[in-house]
PDBQT receptor file of N, H, CA, C and O in Angstrom, charges set to zero:
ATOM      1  N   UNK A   1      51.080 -55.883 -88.639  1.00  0.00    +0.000 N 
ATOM      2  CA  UNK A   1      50.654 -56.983 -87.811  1.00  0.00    +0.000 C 
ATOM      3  C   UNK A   1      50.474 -56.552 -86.348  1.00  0.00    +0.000 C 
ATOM      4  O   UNK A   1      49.457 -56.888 -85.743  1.00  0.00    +0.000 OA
ATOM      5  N   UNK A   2      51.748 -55.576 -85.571  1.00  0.00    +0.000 N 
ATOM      6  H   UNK A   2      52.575 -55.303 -86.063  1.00  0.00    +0.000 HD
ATOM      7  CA  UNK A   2      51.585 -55.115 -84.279  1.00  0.00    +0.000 C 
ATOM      8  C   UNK A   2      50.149 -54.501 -84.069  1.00  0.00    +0.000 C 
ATOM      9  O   UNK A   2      49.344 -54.471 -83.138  1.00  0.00    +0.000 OA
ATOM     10  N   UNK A   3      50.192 -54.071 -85.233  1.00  0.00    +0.000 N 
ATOM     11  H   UNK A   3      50.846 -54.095 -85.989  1.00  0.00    +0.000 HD
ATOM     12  CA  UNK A   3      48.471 -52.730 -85.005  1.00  0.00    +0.000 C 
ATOM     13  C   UNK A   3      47.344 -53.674 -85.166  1.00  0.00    +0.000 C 
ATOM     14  O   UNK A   3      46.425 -53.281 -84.447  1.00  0.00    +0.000 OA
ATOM     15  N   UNK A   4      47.036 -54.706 -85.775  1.00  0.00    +0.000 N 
ATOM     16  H   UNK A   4      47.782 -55.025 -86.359  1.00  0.00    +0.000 HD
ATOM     17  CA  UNK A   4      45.719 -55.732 -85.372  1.00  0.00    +0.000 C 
ATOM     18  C   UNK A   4      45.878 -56.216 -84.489  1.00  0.00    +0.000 C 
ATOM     19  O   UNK A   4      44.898 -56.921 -84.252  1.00  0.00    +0.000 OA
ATOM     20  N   UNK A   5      46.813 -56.311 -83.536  1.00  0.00    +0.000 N 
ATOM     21  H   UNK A   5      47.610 -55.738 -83.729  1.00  0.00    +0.000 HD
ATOM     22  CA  UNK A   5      47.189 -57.484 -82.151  1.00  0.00    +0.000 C 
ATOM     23  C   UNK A   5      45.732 -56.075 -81.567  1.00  0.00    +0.000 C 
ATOM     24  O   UNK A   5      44.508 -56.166 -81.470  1.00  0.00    +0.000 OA
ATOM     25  N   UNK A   6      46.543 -55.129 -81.357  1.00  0.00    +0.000 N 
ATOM     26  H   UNK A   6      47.537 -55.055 -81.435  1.00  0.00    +0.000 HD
ATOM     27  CA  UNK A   6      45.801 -54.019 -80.731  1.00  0.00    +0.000 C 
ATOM     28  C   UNK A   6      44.060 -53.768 -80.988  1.00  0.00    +0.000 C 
ATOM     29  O   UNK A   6      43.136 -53.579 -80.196  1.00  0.00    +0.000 OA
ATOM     30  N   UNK A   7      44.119 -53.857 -82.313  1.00  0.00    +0.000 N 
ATOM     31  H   UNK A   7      44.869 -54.010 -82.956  1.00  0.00    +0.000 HD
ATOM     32  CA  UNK A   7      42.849 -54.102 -82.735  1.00  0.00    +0.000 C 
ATOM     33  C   UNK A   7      41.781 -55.257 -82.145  1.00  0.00    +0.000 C 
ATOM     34  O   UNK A   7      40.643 -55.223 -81.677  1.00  0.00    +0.000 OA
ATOM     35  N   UNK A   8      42.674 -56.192 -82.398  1.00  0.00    +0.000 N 
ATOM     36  H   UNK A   8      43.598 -56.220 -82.778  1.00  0.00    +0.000 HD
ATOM     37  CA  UNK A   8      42.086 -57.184 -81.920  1.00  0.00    +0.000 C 
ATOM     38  C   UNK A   8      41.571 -57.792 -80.435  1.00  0.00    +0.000 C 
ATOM     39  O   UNK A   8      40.703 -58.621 -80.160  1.00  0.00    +0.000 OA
ATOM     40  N   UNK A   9      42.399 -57.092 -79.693  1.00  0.00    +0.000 N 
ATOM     41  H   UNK A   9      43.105 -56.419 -79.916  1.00  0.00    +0.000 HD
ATOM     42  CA  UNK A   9      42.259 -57.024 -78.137  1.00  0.00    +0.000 C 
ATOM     43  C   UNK A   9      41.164 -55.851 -77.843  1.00  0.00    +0.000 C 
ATOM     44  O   UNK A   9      40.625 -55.802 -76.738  1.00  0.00    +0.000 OA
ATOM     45  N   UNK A  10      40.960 -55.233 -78.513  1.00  0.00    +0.000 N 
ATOM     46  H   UNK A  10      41.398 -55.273 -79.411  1.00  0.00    +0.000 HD
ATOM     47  CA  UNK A  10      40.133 -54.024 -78.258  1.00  0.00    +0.000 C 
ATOM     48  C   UNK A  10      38.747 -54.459 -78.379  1.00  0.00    +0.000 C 
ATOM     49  O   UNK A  10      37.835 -54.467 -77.552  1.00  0.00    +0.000 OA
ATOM     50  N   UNK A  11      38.806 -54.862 -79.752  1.00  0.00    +0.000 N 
ATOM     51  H   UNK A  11      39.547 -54.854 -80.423  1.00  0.00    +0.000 HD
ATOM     52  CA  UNK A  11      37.508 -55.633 -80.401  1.00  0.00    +0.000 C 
ATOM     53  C   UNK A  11      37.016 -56.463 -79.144  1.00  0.00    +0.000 C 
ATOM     54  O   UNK A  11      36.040 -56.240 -78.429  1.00  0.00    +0.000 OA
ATOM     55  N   UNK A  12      37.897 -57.422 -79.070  1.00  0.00    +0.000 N 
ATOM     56  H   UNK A  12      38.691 -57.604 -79.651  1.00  0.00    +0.000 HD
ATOM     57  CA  UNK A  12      37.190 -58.610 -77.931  1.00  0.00    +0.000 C 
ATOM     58  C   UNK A  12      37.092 -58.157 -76.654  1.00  0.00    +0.000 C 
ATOM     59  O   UNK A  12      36.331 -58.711 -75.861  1.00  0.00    +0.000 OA
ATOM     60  N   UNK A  13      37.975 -56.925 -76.250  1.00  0.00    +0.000 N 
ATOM     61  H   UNK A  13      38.593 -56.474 -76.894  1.00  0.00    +0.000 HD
ATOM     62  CA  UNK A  13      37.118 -56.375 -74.765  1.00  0.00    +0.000 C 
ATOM     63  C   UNK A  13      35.758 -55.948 -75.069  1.00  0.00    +0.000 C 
ATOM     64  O   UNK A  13      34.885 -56.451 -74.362  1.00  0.00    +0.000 OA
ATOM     65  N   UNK A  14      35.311 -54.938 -76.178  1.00  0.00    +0.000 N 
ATOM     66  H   UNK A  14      36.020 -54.529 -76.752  1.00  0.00    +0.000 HD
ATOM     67  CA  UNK A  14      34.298 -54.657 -76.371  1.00  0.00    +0.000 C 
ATOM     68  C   UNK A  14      32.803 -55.907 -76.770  1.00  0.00    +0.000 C 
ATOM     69  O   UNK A  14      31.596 -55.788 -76.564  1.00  0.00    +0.000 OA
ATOM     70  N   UNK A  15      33.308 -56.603 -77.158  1.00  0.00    +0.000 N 
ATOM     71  H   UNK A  15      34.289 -56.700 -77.326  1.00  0.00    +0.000 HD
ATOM     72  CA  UNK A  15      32.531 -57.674 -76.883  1.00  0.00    +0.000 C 
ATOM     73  C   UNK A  15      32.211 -58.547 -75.929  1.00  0.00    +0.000 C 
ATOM     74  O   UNK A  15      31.788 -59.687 -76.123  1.00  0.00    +0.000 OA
ATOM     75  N   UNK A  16      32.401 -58.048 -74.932  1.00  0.00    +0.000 N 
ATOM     76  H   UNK A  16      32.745 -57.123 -74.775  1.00  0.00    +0.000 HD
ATOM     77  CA  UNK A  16      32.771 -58.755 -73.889  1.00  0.00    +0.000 C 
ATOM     78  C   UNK A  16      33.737 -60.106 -73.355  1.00  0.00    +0.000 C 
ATOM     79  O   UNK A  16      33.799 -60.709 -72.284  1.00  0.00    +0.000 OA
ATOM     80  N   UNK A  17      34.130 -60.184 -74.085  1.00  0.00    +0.000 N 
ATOM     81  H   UNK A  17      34.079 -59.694 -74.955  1.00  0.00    +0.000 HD
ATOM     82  CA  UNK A  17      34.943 -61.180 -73.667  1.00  0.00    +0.000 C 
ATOM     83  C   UNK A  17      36.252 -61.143 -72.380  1.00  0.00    +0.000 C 
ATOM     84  O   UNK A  17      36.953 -60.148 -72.568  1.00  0.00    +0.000 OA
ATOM     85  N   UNK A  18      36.634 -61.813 -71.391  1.00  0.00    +0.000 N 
ATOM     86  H   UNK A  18      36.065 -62.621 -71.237  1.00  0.00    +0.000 HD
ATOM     87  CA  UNK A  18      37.227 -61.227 -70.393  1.00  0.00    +0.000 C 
ATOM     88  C   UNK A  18      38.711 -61.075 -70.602  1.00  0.00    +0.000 C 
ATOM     89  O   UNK A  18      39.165 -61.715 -71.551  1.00  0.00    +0.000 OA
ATOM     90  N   UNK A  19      39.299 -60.568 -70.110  1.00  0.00    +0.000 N 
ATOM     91  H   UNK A  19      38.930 -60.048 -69.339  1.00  0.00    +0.000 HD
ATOM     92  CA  UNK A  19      40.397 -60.279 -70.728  1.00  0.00    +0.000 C 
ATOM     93  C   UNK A  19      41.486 -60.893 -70.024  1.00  0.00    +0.000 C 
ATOM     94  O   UNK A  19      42.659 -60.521 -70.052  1.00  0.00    +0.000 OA
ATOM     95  N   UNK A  20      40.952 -61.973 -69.318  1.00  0.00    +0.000 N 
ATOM     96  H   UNK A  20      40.000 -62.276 -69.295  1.00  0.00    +0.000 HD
ATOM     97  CA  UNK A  20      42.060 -63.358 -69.139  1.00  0.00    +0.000 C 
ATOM     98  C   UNK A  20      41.918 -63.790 -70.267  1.00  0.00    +0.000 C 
ATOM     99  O   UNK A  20      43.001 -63.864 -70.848  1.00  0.00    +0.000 OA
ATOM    100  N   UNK A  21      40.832 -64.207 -71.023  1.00  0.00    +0.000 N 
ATOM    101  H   UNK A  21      39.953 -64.146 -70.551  1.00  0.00    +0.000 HD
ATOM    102  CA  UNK A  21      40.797 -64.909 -71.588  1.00  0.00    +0.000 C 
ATOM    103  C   UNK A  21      41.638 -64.291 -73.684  1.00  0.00    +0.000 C 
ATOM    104  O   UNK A  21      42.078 -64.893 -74.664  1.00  0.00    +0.000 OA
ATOM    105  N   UNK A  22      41.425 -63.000 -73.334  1.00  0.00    +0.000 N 
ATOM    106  H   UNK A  22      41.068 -62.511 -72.538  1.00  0.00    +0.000 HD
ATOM    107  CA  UNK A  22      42.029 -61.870 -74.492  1.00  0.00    +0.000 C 
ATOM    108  C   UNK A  22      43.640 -62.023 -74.331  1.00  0.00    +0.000 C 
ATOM    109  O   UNK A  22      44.348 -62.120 -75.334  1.00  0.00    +0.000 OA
ATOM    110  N   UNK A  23      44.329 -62.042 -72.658  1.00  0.00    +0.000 N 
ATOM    111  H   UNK A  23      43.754 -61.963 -71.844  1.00  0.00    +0.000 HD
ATOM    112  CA  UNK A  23      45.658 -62.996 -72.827  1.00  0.00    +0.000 C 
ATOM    113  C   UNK A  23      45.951 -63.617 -73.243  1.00  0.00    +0.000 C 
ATOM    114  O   UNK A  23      46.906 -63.475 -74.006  1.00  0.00    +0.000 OA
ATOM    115  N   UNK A  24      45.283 -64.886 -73.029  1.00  0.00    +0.000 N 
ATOM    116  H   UNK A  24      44.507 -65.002 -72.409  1.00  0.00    +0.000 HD
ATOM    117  CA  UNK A  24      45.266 -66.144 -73.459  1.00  0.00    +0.000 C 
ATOM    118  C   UNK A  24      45.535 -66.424 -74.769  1.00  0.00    +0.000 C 
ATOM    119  O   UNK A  24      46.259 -67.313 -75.218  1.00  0.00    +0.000 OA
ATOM    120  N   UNK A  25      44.860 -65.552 -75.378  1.00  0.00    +0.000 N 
ATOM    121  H   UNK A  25      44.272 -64.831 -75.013  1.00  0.00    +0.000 HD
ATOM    122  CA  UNK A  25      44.417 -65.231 -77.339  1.00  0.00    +0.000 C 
ATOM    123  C   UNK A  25      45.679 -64.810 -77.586  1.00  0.00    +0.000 C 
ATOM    124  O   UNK A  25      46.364 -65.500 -78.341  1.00  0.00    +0.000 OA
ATOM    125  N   UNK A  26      46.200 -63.684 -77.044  1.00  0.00    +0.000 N 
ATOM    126  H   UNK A  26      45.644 -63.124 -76.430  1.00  0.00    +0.000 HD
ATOM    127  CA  UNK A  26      47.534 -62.799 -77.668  1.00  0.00    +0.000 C 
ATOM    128  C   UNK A  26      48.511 -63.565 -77.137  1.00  0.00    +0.000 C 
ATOM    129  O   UNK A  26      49.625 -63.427 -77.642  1.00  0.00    +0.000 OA
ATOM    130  N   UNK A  27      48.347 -64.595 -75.950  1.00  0.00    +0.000 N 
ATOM    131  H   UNK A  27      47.442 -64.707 -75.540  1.00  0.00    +0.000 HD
ATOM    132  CA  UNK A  27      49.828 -65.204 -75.313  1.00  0.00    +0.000 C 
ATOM    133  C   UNK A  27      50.497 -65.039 -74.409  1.00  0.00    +0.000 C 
ATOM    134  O   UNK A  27      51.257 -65.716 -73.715  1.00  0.00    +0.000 OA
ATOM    135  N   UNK A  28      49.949 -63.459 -74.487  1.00  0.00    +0.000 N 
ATOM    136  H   UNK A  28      49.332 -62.909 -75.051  1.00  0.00    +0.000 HD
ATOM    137  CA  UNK A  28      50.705 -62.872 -73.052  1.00  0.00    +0.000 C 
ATOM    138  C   UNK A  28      50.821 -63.559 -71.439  1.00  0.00    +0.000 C 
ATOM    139  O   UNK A  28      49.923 -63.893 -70.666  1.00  0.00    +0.000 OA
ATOM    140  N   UNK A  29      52.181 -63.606 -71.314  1.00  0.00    +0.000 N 
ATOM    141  H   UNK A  29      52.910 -63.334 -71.942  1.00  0.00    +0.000 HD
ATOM    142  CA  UNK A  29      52.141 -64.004 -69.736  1.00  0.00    +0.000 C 
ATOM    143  C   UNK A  29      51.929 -63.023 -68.476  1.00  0.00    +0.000 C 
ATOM    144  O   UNK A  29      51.965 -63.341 -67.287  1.00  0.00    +0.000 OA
ATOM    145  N   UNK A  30      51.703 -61.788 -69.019  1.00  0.00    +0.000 N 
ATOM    146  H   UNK A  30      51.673 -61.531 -69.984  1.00  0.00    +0.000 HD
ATOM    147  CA  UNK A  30      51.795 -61.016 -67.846  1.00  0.00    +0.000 C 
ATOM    148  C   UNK A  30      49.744 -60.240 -68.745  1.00  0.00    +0.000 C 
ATOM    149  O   UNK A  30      49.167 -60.217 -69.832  1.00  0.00    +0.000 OA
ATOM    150  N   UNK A  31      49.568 -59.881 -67.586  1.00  0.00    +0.000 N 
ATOM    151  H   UNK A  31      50.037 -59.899 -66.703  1.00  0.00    +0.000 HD
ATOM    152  CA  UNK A  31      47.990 -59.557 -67.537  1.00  0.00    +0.000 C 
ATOM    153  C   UNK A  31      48.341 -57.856 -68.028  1.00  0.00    +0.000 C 
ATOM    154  O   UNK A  31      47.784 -57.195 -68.904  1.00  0.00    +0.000 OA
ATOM    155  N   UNK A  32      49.214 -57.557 -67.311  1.00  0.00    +0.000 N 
ATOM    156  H   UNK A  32      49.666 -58.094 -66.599  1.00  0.00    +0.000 HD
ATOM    157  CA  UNK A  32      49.793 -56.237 -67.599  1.00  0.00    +0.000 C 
ATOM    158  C   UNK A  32      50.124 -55.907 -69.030  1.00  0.00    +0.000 C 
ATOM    159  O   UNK A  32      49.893 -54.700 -69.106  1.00  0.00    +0.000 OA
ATOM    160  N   UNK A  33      50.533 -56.321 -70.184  1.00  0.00    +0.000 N 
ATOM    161  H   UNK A  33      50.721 -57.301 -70.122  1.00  0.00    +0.000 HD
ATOM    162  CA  UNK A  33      50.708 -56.445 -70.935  1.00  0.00    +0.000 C 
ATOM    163  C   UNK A  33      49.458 -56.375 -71.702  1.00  0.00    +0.000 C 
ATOM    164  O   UNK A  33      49.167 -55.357 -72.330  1.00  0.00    +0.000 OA
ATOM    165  N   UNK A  34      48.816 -57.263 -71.681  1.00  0.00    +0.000 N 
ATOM    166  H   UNK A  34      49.053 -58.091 -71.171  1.00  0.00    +0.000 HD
ATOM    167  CA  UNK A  34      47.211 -57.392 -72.193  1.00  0.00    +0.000 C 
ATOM    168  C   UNK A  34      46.870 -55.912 -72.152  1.00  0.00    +0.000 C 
ATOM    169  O   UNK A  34      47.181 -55.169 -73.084  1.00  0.00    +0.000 OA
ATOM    170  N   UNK A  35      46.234 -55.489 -71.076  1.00  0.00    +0.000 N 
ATOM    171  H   UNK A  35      45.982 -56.092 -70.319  1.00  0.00    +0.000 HD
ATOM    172  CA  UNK A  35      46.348 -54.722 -70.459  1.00  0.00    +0.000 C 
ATOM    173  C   UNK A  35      46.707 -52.852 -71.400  1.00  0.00    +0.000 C 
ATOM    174  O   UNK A  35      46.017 -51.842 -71.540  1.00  0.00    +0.000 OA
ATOM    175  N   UNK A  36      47.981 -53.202 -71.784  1.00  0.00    +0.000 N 
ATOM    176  H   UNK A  36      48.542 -54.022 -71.670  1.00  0.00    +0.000 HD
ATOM    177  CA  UNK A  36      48.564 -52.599 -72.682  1.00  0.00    +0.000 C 
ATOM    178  C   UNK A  36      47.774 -51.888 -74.317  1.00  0.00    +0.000 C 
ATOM    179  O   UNK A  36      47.393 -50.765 -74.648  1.00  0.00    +0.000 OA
ATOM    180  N   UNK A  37      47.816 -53.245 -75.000  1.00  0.00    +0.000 N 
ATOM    181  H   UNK A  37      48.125 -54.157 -74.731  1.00  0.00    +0.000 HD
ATOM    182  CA  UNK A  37      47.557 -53.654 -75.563  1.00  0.00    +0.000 C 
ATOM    183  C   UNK A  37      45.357 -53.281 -76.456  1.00  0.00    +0.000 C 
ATOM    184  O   UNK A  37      44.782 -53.157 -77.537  1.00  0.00    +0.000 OA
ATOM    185  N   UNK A  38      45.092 -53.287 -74.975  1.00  0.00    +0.000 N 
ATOM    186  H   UNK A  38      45.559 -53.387 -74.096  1.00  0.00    +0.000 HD
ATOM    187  CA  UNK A  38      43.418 -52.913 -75.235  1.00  0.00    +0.000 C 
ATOM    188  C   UNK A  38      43.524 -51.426 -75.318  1.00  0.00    +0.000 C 
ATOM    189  O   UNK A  38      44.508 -50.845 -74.862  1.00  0.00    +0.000 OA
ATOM    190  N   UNK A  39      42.446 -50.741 -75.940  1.00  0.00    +0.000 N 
ATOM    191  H   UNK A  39      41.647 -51.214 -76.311  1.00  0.00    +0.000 HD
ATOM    192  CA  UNK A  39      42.530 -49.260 -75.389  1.00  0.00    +0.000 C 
ATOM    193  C   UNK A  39      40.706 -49.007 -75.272  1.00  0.00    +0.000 C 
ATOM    194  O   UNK A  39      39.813 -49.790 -75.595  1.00  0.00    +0.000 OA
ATOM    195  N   UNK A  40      40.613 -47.724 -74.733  1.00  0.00    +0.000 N 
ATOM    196  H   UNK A  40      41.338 -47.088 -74.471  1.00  0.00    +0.000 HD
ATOM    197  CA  UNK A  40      38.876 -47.897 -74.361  1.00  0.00    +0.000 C 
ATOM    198  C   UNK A  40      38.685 -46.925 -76.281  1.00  0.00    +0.000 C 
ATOM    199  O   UNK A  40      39.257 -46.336 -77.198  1.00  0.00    +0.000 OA
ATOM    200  N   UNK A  41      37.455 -47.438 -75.749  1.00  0.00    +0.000 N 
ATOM    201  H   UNK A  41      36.990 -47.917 -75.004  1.00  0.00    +0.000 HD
ATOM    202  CA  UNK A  41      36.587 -46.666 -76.848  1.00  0.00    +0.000 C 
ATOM    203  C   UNK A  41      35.081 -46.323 -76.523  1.00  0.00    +0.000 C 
ATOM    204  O   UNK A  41      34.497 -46.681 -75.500  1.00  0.00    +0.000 OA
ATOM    205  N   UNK A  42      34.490 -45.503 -77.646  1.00  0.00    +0.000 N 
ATOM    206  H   UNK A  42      34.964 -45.212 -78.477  1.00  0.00    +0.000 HD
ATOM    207  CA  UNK A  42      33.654 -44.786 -77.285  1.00  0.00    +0.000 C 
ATOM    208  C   UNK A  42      32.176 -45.738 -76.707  1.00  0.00    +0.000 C 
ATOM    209  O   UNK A  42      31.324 -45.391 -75.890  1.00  0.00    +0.000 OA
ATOM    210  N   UNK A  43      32.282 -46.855 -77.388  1.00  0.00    +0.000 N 
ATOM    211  H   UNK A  43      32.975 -47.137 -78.052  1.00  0.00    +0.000 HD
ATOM    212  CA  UNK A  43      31.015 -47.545 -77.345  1.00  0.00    +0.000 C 
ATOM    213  C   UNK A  43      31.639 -48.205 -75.340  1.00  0.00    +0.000 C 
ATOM    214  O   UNK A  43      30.719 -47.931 -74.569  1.00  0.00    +0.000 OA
ATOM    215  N   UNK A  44      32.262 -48.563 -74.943  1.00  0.00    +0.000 N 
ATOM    216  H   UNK A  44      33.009 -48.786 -75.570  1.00  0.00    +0.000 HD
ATOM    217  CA  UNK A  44      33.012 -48.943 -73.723  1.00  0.00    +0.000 C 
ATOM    218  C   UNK A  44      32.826 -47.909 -72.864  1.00  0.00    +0.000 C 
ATOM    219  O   UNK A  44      32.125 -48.182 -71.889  1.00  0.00    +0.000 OA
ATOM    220  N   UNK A  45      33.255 -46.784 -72.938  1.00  0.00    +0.000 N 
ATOM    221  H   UNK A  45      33.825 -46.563 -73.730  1.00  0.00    +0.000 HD
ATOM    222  CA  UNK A  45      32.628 -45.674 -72.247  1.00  0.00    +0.000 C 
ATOM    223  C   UNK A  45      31.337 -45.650 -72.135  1.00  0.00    +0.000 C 
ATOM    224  O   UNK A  45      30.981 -45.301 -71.010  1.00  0.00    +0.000 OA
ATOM    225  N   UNK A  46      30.095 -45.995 -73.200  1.00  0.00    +0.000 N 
ATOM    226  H   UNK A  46      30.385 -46.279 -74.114  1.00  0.00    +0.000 HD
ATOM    227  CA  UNK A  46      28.809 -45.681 -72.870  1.00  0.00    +0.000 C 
ATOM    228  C   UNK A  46      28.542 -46.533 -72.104  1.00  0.00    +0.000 C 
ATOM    229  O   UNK A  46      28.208 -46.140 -70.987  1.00  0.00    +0.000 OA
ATOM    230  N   UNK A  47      28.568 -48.068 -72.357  1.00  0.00    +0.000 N 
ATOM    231  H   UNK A  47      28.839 -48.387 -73.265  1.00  0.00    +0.000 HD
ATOM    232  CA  UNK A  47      28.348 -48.970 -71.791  1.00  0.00    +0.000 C 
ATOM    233  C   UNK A  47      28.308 -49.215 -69.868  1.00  0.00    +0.000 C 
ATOM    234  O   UNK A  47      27.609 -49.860 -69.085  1.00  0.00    +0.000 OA
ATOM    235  N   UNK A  48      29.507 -48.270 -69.765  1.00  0.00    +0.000 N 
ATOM    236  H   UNK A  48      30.075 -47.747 -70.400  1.00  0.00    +0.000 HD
ATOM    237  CA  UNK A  48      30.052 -47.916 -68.452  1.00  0.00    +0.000 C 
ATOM    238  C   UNK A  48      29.050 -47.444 -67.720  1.00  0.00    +0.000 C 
ATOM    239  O   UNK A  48      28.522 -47.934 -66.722  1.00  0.00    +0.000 OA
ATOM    240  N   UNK A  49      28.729 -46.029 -68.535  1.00  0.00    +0.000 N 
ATOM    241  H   UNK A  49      29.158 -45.631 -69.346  1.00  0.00    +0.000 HD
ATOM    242  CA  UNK A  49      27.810 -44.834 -68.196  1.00  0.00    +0.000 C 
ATOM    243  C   UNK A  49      26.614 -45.566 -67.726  1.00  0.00    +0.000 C 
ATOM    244  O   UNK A  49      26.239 -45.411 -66.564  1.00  0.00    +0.000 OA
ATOM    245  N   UNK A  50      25.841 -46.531 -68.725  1.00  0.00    +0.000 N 
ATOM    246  H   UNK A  50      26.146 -46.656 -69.669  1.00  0.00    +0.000 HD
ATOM    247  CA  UNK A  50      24.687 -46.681 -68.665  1.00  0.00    +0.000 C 
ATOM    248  C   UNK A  50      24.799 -48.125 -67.128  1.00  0.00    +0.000 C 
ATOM    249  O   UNK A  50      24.042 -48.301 -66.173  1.00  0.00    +0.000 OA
ATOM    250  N   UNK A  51      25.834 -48.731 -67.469  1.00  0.00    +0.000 N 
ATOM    251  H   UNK A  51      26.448 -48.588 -68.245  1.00  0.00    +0.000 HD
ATOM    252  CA  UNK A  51      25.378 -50.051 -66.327  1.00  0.00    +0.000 C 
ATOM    253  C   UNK A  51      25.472 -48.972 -65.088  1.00  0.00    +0.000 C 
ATOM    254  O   UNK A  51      24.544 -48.959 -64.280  1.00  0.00    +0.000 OA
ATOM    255  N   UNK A  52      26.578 -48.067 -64.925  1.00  0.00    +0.000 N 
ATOM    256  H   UNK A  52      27.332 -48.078 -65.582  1.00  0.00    +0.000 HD
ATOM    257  CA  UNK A  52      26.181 -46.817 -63.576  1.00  0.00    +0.000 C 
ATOM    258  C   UNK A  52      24.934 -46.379 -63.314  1.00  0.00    +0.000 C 
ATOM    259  O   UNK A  52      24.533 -46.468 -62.153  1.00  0.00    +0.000 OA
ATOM    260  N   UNK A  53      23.986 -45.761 -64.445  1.00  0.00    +0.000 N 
ATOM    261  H   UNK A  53      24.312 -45.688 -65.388  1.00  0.00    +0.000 HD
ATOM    262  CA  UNK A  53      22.928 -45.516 -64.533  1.00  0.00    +0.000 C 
ATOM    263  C   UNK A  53      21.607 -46.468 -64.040  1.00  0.00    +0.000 C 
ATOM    264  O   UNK A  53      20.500 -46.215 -63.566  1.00  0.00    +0.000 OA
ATOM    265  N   UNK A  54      22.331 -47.688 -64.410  1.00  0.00    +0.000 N 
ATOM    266  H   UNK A  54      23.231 -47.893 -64.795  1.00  0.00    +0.000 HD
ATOM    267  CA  UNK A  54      20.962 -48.744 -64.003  1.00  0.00    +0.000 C 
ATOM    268  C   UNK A  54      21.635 -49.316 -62.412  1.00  0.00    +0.000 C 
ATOM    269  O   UNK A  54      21.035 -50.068 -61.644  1.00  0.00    +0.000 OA
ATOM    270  N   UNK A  55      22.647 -48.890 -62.249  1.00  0.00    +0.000 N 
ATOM    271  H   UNK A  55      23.134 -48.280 -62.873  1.00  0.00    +0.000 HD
ATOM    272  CA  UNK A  55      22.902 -49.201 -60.805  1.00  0.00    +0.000 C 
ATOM    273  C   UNK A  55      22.219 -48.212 -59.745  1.00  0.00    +0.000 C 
ATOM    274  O   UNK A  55      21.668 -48.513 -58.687  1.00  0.00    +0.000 OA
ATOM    275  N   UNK A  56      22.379 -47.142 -60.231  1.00  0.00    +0.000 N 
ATOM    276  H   UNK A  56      22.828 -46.897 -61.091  1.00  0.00    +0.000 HD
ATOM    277  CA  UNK A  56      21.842 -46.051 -59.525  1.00  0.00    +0.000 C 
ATOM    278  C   UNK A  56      20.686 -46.064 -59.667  1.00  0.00    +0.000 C 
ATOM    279  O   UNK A  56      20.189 -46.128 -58.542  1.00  0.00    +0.000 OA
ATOM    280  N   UNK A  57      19.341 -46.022 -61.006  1.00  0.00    +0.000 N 
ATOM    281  H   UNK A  57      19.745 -45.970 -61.920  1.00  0.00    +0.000 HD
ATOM    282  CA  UNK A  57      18.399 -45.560 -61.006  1.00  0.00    +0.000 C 
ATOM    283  C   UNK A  57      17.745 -46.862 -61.717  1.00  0.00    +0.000 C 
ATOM    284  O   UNK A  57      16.832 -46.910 -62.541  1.00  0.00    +0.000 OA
ATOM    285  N   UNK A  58      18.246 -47.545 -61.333  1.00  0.00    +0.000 N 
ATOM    286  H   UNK A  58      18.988 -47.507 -60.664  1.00  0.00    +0.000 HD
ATOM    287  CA  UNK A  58      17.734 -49.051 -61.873  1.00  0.00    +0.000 C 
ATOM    288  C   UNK A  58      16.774 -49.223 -63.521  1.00  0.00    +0.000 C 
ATOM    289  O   UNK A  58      16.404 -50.331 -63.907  1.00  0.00    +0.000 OA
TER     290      UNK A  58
């Protein structure tokens, strides 16, 4: 059960969803925790890369 909390927070950062609102979902009172809880992944990294990319080179 601990390992889908994780899952599940991960999932919904990657979907964008904000991650007050990914607290909210898991309960957590501290943001820090949340926080915890998410980890990056590969598709999150690109995503990164590329909004840099269109910042820079539009």
């Amino acid at each position: 059960m601990h390992g889908a909390r994780h899952t599940a927070a991960t999932l919904l950062i990657e979907q964008g969803v904000d991650i007050s609102v990914v607290q909210e979902i898991l309960g957590h009172s501290q943001l820090t925790t949340t926080k915890r809880y998410t980890h990056n992944t590969a598709s999150l990294s690109t995503e990164a890369a590329t909004r840099m990319g269109r910042a820079f080179w539009g």
